[in-house]
C-alpha positions in Angstrom: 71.2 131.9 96.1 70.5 131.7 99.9 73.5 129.6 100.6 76.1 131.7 98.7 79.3 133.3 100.3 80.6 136.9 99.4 84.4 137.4 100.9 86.5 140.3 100.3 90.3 139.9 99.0 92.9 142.9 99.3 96.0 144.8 100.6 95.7 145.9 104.4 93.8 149.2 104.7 92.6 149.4 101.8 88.9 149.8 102.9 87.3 146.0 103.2 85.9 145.9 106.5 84.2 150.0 105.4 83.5 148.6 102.6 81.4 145.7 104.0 79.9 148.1 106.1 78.4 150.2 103.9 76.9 147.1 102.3 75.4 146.0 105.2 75.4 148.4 107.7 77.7 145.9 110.3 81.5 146.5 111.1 82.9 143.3 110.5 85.6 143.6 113.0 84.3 141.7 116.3 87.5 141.9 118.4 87.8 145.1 120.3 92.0 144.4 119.3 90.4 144.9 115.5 88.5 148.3 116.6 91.5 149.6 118.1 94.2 148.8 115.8 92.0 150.0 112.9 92.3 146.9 110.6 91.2 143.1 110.8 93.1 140.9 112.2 90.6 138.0 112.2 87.4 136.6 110.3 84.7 139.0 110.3 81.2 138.2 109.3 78.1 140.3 108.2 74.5 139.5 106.2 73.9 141.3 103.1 70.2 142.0 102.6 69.3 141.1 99.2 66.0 142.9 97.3 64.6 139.7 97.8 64.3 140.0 101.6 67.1 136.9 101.7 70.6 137.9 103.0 74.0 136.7 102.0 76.8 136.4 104.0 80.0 138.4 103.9 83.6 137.2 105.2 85.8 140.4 105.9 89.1 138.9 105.5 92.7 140.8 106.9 94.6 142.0 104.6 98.1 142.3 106.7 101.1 139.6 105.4 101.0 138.2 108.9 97.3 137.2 108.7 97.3 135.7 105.3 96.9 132.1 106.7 93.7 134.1 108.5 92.5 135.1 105.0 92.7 131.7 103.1 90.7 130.8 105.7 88.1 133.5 104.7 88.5 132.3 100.9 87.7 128.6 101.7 84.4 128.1 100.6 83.1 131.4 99.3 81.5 132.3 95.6 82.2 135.7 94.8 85.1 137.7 95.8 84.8 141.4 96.3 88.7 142.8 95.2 89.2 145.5 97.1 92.1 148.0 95.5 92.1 151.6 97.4 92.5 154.3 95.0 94.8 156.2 96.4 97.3 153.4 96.5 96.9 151.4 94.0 98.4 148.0 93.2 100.2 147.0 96.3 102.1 144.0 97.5 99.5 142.4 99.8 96.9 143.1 96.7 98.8 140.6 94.5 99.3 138.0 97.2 95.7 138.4 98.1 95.0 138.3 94.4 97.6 134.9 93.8 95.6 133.4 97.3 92.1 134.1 95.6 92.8 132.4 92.2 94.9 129.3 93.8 91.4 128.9 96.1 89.4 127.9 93.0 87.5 131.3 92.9 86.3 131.9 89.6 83.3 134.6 90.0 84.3 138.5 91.5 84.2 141.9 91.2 86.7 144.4 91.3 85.9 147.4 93.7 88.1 150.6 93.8 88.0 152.2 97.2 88.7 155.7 98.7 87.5 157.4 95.3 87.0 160.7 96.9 90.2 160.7 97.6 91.4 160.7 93.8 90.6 162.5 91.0 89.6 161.2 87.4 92.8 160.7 86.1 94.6 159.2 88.6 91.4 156.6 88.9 92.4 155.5 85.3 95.9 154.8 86.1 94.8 152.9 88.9 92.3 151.0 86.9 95.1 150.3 84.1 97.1 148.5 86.8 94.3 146.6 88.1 93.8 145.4 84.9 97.5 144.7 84.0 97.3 142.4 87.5 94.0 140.3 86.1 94.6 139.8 83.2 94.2 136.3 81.7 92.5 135.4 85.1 88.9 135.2 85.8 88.8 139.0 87.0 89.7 139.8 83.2 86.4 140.5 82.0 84.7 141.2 86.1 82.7 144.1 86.4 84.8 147.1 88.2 82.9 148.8 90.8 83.6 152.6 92.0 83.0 153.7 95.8 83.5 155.8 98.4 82.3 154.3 102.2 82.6 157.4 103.9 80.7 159.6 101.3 78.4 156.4 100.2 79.2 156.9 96.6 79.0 153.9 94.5 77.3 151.9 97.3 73.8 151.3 96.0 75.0 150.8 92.2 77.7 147.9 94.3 74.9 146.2 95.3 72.8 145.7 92.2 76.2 144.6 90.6 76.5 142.2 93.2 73.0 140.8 93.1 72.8 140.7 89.0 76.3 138.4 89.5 74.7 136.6 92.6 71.4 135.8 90.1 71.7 132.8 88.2 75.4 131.7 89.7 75.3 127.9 89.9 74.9 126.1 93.3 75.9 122.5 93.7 73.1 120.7 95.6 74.0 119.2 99.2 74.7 115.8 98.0 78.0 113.9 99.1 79.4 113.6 102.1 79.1 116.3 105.1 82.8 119.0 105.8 83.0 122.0 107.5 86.3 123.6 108.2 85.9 125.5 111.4 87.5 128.7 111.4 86.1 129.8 115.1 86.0 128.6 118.5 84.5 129.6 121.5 82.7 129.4 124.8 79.3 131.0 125.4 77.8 131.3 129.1 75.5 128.4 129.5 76.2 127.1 125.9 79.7 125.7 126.5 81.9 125.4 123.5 80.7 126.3 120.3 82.6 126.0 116.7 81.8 128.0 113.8 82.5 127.4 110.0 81.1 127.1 106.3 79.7 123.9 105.3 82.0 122.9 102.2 80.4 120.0 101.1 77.2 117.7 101.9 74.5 118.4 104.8 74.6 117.6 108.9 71.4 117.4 110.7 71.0 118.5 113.9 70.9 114.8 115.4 73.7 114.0 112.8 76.8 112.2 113.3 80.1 113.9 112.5 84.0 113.6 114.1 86.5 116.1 114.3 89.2 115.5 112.4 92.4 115.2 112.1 91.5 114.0 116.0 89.2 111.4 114.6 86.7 112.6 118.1 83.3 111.7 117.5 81.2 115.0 118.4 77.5 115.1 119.5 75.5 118.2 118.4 73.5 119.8 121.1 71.9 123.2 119.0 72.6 124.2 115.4 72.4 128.4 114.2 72.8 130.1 110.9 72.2 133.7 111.2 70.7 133.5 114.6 68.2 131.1 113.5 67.8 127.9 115.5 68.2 125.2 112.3 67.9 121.3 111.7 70.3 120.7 109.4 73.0 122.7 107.7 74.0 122.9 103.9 77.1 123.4 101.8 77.5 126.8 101.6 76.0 127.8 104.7 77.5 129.9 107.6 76.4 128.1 110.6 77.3 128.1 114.1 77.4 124.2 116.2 77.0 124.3 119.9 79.0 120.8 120.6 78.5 118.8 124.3 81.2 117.0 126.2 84.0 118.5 124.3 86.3 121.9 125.4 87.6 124.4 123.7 90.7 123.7 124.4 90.4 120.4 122.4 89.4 122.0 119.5 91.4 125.0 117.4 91.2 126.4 113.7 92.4 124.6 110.7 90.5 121.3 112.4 87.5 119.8 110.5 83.9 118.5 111.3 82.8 115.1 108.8 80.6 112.9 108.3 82.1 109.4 110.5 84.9 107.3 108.4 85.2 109.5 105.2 88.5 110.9 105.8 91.3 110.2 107.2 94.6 112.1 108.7 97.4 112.1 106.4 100.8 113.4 106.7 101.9 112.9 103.2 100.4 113.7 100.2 100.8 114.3 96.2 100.2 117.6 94.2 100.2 119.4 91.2 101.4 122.4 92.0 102.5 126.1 90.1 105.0 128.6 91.9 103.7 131.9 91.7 104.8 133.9 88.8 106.2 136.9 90.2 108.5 135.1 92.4 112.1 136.0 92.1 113.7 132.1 92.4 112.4 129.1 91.9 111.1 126.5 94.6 113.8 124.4 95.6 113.1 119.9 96.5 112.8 119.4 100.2 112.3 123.3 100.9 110.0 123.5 104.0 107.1 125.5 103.3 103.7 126.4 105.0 100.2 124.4 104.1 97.3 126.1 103.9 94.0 125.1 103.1 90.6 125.0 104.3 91.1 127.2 107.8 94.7 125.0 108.8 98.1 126.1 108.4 100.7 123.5 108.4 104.7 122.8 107.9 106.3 120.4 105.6 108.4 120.1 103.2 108.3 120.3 99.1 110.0 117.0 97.4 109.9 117.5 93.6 108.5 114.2 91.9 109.1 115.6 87.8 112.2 117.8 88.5 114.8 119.5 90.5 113.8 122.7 90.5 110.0 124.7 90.0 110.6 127.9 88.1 108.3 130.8 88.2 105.0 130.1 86.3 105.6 125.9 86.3 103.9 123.6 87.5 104.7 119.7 88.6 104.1 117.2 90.8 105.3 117.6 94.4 104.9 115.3 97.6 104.2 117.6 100.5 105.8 115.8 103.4 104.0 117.4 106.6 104.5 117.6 110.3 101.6 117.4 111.1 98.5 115.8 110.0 95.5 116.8 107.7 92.9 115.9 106.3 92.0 116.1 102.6 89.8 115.3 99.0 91.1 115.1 95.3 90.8 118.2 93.7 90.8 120.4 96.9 92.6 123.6 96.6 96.0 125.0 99.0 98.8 127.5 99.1 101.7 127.4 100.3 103.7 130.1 102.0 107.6 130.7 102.5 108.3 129.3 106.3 110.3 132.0 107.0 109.2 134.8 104.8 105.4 134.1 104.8 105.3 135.4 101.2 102.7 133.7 99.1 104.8 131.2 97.1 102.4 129.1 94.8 99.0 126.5 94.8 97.5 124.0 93.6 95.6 120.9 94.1 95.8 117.8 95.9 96.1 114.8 93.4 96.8 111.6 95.5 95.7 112.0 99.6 96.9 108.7 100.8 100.0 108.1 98.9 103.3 105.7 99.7 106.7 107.5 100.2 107.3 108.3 96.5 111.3 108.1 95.2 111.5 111.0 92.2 111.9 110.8 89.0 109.7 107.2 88.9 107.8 107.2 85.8 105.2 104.9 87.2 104.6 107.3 90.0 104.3 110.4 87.6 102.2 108.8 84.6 99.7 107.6 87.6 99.3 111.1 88.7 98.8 112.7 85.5 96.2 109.7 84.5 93.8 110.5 87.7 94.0 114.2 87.6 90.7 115.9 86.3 90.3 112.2 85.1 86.3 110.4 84.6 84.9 108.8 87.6 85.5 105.4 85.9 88.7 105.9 84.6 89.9 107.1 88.3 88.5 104.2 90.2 90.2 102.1 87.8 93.9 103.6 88.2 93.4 103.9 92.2 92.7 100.4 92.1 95.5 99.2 89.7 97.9 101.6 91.4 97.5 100.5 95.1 100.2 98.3 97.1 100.5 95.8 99.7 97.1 94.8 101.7 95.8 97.8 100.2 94.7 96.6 97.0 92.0 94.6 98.2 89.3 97.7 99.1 85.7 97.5 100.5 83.5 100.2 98.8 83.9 102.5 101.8 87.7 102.4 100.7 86.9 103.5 97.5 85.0 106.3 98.5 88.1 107.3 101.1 90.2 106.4 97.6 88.5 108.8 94.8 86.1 110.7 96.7 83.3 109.6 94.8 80.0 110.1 95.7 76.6 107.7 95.3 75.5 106.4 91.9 78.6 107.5 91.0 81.0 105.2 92.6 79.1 102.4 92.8 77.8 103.0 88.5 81.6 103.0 87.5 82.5 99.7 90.0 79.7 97.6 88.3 80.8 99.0 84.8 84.3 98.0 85.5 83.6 94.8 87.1 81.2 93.5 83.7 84.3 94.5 81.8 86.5 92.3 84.2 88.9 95.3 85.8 87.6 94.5 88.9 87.0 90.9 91.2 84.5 91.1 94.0 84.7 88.7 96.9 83.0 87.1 98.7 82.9 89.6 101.7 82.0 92.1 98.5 85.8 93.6 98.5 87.5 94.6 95.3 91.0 93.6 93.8 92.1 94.8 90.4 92.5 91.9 87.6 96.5 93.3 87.2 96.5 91.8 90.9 94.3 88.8 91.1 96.2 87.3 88.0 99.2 88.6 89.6 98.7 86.8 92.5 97.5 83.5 91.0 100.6 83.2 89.1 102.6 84.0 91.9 101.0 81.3 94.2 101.9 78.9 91.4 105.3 80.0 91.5 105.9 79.5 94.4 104.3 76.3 94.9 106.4 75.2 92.0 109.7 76.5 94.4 108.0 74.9 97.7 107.9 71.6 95.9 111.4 71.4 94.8 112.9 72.2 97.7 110.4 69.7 99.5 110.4 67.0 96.6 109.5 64.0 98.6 106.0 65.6 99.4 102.5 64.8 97.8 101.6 67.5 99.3 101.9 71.1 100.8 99.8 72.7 103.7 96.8 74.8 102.4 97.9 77.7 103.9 102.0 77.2 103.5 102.8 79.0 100.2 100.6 82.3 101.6 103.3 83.3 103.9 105.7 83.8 100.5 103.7 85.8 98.8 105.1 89.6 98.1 101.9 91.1 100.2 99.2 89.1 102.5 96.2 88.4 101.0 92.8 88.5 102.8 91.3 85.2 104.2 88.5 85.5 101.6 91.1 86.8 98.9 93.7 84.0 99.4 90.6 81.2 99.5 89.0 82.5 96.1 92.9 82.2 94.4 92.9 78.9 95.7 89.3 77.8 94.3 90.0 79.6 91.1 93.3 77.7 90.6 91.8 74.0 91.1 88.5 75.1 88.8 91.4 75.8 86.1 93.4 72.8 86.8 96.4 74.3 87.7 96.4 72.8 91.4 95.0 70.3 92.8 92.8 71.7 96.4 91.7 69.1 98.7 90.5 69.6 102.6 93.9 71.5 103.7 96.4 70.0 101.6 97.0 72.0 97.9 99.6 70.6 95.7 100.4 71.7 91.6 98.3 69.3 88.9 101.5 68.5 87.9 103.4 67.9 91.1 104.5 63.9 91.7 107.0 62.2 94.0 110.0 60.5 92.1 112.1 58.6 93.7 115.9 58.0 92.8 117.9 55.3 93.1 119.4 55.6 96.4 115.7 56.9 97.5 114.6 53.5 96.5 117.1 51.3 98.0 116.6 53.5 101.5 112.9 53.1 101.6 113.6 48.9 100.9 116.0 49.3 104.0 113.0 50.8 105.5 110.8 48.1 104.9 113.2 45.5 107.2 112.4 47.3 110.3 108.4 46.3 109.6 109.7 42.7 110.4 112.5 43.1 113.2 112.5 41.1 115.9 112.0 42.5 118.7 110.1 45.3 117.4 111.7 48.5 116.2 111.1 51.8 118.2 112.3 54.8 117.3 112.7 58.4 116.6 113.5 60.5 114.2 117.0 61.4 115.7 117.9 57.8 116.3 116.6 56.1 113.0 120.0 55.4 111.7 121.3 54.5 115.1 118.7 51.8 115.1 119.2 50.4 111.5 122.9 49.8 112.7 121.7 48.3 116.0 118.9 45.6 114.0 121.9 45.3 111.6 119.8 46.4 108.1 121.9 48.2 105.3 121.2 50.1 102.9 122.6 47.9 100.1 124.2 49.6 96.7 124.8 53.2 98.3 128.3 54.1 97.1 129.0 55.7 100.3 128.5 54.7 104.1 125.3 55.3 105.5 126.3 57.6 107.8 127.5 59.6 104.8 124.1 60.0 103.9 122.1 61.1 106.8 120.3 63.8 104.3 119.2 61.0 102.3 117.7 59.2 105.2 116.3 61.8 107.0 114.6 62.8 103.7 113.2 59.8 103.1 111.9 58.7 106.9 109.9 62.0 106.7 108.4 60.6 103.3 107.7 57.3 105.2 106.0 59.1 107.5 103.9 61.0 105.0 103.3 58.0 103.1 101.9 56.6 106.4 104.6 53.9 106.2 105.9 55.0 109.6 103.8 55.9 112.3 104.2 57.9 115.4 102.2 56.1 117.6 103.1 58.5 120.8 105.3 61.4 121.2 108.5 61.2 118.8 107.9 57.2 119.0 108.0 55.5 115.3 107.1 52.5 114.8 106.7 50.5 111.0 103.4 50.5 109.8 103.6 46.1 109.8 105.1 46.3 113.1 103.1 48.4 114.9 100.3 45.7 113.4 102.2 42.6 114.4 102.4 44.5 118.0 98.2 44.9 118.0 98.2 41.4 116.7 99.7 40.1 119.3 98.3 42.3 122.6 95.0 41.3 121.1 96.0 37.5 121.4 98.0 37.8 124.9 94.7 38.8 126.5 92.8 36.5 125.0 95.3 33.8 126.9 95.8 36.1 129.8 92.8 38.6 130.3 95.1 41.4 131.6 98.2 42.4 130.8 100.7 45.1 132.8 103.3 47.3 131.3 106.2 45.4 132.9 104.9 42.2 131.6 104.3 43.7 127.8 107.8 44.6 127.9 109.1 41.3 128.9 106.3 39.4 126.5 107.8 41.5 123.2 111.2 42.4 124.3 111.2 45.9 124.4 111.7 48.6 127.5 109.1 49.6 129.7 108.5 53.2 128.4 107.6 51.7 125.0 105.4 49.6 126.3 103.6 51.7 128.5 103.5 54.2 125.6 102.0 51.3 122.6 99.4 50.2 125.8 98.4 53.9 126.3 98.1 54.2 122.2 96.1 51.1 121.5 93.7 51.8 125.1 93.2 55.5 122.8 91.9 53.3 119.5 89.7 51.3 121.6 91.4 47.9 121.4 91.8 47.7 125.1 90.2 49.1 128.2 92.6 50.4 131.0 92.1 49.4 134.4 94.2 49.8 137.7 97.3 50.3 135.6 96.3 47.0 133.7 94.9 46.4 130.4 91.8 44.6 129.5 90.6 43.7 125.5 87.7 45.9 124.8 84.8 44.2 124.3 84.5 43.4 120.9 87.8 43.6 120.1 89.4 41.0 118.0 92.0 42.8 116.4 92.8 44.0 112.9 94.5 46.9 111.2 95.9 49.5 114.2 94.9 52.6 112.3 91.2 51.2 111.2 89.2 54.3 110.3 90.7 56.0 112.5 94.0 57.1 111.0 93.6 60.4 112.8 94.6 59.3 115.6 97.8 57.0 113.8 99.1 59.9 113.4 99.2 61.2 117.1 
């Protein structure tokens, strides 16, 4: 019972903040504005004392159209709702806005209170009581205790206050597990303080050395004194009206409707999805991309309404709704709102919010709408297992802090329906212990296969593919870890074949054609030209002319098929056939052989050997030579000195590329 709220709910002057103090024996109404005017304009607070000796508190709430965003601020948060109704008037408008506000708030527990009953006599009390029950009915004021008083006389007062303590005994508090929220619907500066926020914990606990961030501004916040009730505290509890005095922050940085939390739980959103009813008493329906106010918690917001399910939202419906916003907020599942005509400010329906962190939904998509009616009010299990399954792009993959962002899922709970899913093989954990769906990890799979499959007939002529090539094809980027597992799990089922950084499909071969064959037997004559063949990629076909080799059987020219032979020199190359023993310079795999063959046997005649006289010794120009000296000095066959080369000791020549085929390559 000690950390229950009491808030009052009804039309302006009807009686609340005299009511609340006869109750306690504290007006309410702090702001001098307030006193003068003669009704609330802002939160007030008071303590009830209970017969207990504990004390309750008691948000006084304005009842005036204008403040309505002030009084769903009061409502956030609080357990039993006094509904104020003054006798003498009745039923009025603000009474069944208020009322609308209170049951769209997820208030469930009241009681109604006429005011002003000295005012009235017996019969006109009835009448009023008839349309207080007309206005309730089917609600969860239906069967609520109705409460007769007068707070200028005092009648009524003492029997209000054992009704509200029988209803207080026995209501059911939720413990302070989950995670740590407090709207903060006040904000000042106190001499020799500095800035100090005010709210009531919705959810979790916050030491007094605690972590928390104000959100939507994402500002982490350090706590320098916590108060409830004028009691220095260590830690505050959902449900509790506490007062934080913050350090290194201003006021100015910090306004009503923003939100303490516990560090990385929530983040700002502008969009969101809904289930939402208009108001019953409304004269038209809501209209797609009307713009409309947001309120919930202590923040007011604009956006705009875009119906998911239908065109228009009649009086009494509900459906689904993405609230587009200009701003951002932050948000649970489940959490309550109204929302309020832009211009009019009349109360125009609620609901709850369904998906927090959605994509730009198109209407009418039946995926969209069957997702949202499978996770509302849905089992912890089942929820996890449509978030994951319905997620997109990089988002799929979630850690378990995601998850928790995700469903809103507290503890055991979370991480008991993850294990459950994963034994039943809904879920894959990596090895960085984030999740993927099994609808995506197969997905995935047989998408890297597909496209494999398309990589290797466009690029025919290769044994292999990159590791890392068919990942910039897929429909959304997959993790490091993510994109390595689908690799592993694809050779351990045979359907590729993974080795070092090169991945190619189990049933992937090079076939050669006809005219493939005769152009890799023309190849083969430039292994034994005389003088040797240098070249590049550009000037192969140049150079076949030039050493007078054909490509025998072709029924065109072989000019007329350059693809053919630029196709199948980048095979050669592949198939180590050609080497590029320096910078774009090919050489045959026999020739560049013959060429160490006989360097190694020059300078065992000769002992040194110069560029110029290389050149002149095979025939070739000076910057190939210089460039096949340079290459064999790299493998070790000779030692460079002065701009000569000397035989390495050791050396007797051999095969160019040795073990070290590495460096064959360039």
């Amino acid at each position: 019972m000690s950390h229950l709220t009491i808030g009052t709910a009804g039309h302006v002057d009807h009686g609340k903040s005299a009511l609340v103090e006869a109750l306690t024996g504290v007006h309410p109404d702090r702001l001098q504005e307030e006193r003068d005017r003669g009704m609330t304009i802002d939160l007030g607070f008071a303590f009830l004392p209970l017969s207990d000796g504990r004390e309750i508190p008691i948000v006084d709430v304005p009842g005036h159209e204008r403040f309505l965003k002030t009084m769903v601020a009061g409502v956030s948060g609080i357990h039993l709702v006094l509904f104020v109704v003054a006798a003498d008037e009745g039923v009025m408008p603000q009474t069944v806005e208020h009322f609308g506000t209170v049951r769209y708030m997820g208030v469930d527990a009241g009681i109604v209170v006429l005011t002003k009953c000295d005012l009235v006599d017996e019969e006109w009390l009835m009448l009023v009581e008839d349309d207080v029950n007309s206005l309730v009915a089917g609600s969860f004021l239906e069967d609520a205790p109705v409460a007769r008083v007068s707070s200028t006389t005092g009648t009524g007062i003492a029997q209000l206050k054992e009704i509200i303590e029988n209803r207080l005994t026995g209501m059911p508090v939720d413990g302070d597990a989950g995670y740590f929220r407090m709207p903060i619907d006040r904000v000042f500066s106190m001499k020799g303080f500095g800035t100090v926020i005010a709210g009531t914990v919705l959810s979790g606990s916050l030491a007094s050395d605690g972590d928390t961030e104000l959100l939507p501004a994402r500002t982490p916040l350090r706590i320098r004194g916590m108060q409830t009730h004028n009691d220095t505290v260590d830690r505050a509890v959902k449900g509790q009206r506490v007062a934080l005095n913050l350090s290194n922050v201003r006021t100015t940085d910090i306004q009503r409707g923003d939100e303490l939390c516990t560090p990385g739980y929530l983040l700002p959103t502008s969009m969101t999805d809904v289930r939402l009813q208009c108001l019953e008493s409304l004269d038209e329906p809501l209209k797609n991309r009307q713009r409309v106010r947001l309120h919930k918690g202590t923040s007011e917001t604009i956006g705009r309404l875009y119906l998911l399910d239908r065109d228009e939202l009649e009086p009494g419906e509900s459906g689904f709704v993405q609230l587009r916003l200009e701003k951002p907020i932050v948000a649970e599942r489940n959490e309550r709102f109204i929302i309020r005509g832009f211009s009019s400010m009349r109360l125009l329906g609620g609901g709850r919010f369904v998906e927090v962190y959605p994509q730009k939904n198109r209407r009418f998509r039946q995926s969209v709408l069957d997702y949202l009616e499978a996770v509302t009010d849905a089992e912890p299990e089942v929820l996890i297992e449509r978030v994951m399954r319905h997620a997109y792009g990089e988002q799929r993959v979630k850690s378990m802090q995601d998850l928790v962002r995700s469903t809103n899922l507290y503890g055991d709970v979370l991480e008991q329906g993850v294990a459950r899913l994963e034994e039943e093989g809904e879920l894959v954990r990596f090895a960085d212990q984030r999740l993927l769906h099994r609808h995506w990890h197969t997905g995935l799979k047989d998408e890297l296969v597909s496209v494999l499959e398309k990589m290797h007939r466009v690029q025919r002529l290769k044994e292999t593919l990159p590791k890392d090539a068919p990942r910039l094809q897929l429909s959304w980027e997959a993790p490091d870890t993510v994109y390595d597992a689908l690799l592993r799990d694809l050779d351990d089922e045979s359907r590729i074949v993974l080795s070092g950084r090169a991945i190619r499909l189990s049933s992937h071969s090079v076939e050669l054609t006809g005219q493939e064959e005769h152009v890799l037997t023309a190849f083969e004559e430039l292994g034994d030209a005389e003088p040797p063949a240098v070249f590049t990629m550009n000037d192969l076909m140049q150079v076949m002319e030039d050493r007078s080799i054909s490509v025998k059987d072709l029924p065109v020219a072989l000019k007329a098929n350059a693809d053919i032979i630029r196709s199948m020199a980048g095979y050669a190359m592949d198939q180590e056939i050609f080497v590029e023993f320096a910078d774009r310079q090919i050489m045959h795999r026999r020739a560049l052989e013959s060429v160490r063959e006989n360097l190694v046997a020059y300078l065992k005649n000769h002992g040194t050997v110069r560029a110029s006289e290389f050149r002149s010794h095979l025939g070739i120009s000076r910057a190939h030579a210089t460039a096949l000296l340079d290459y064999y000095c790299d493998l070790g066959v000779t030692n460079r000195e002065s701009g000569t080369h000397r035989l390495a000791e050791g050396e007797s020549g051999g095969d160019p590329a040795g073990d070290d085929s590495s460096a064959v390559n360039g």
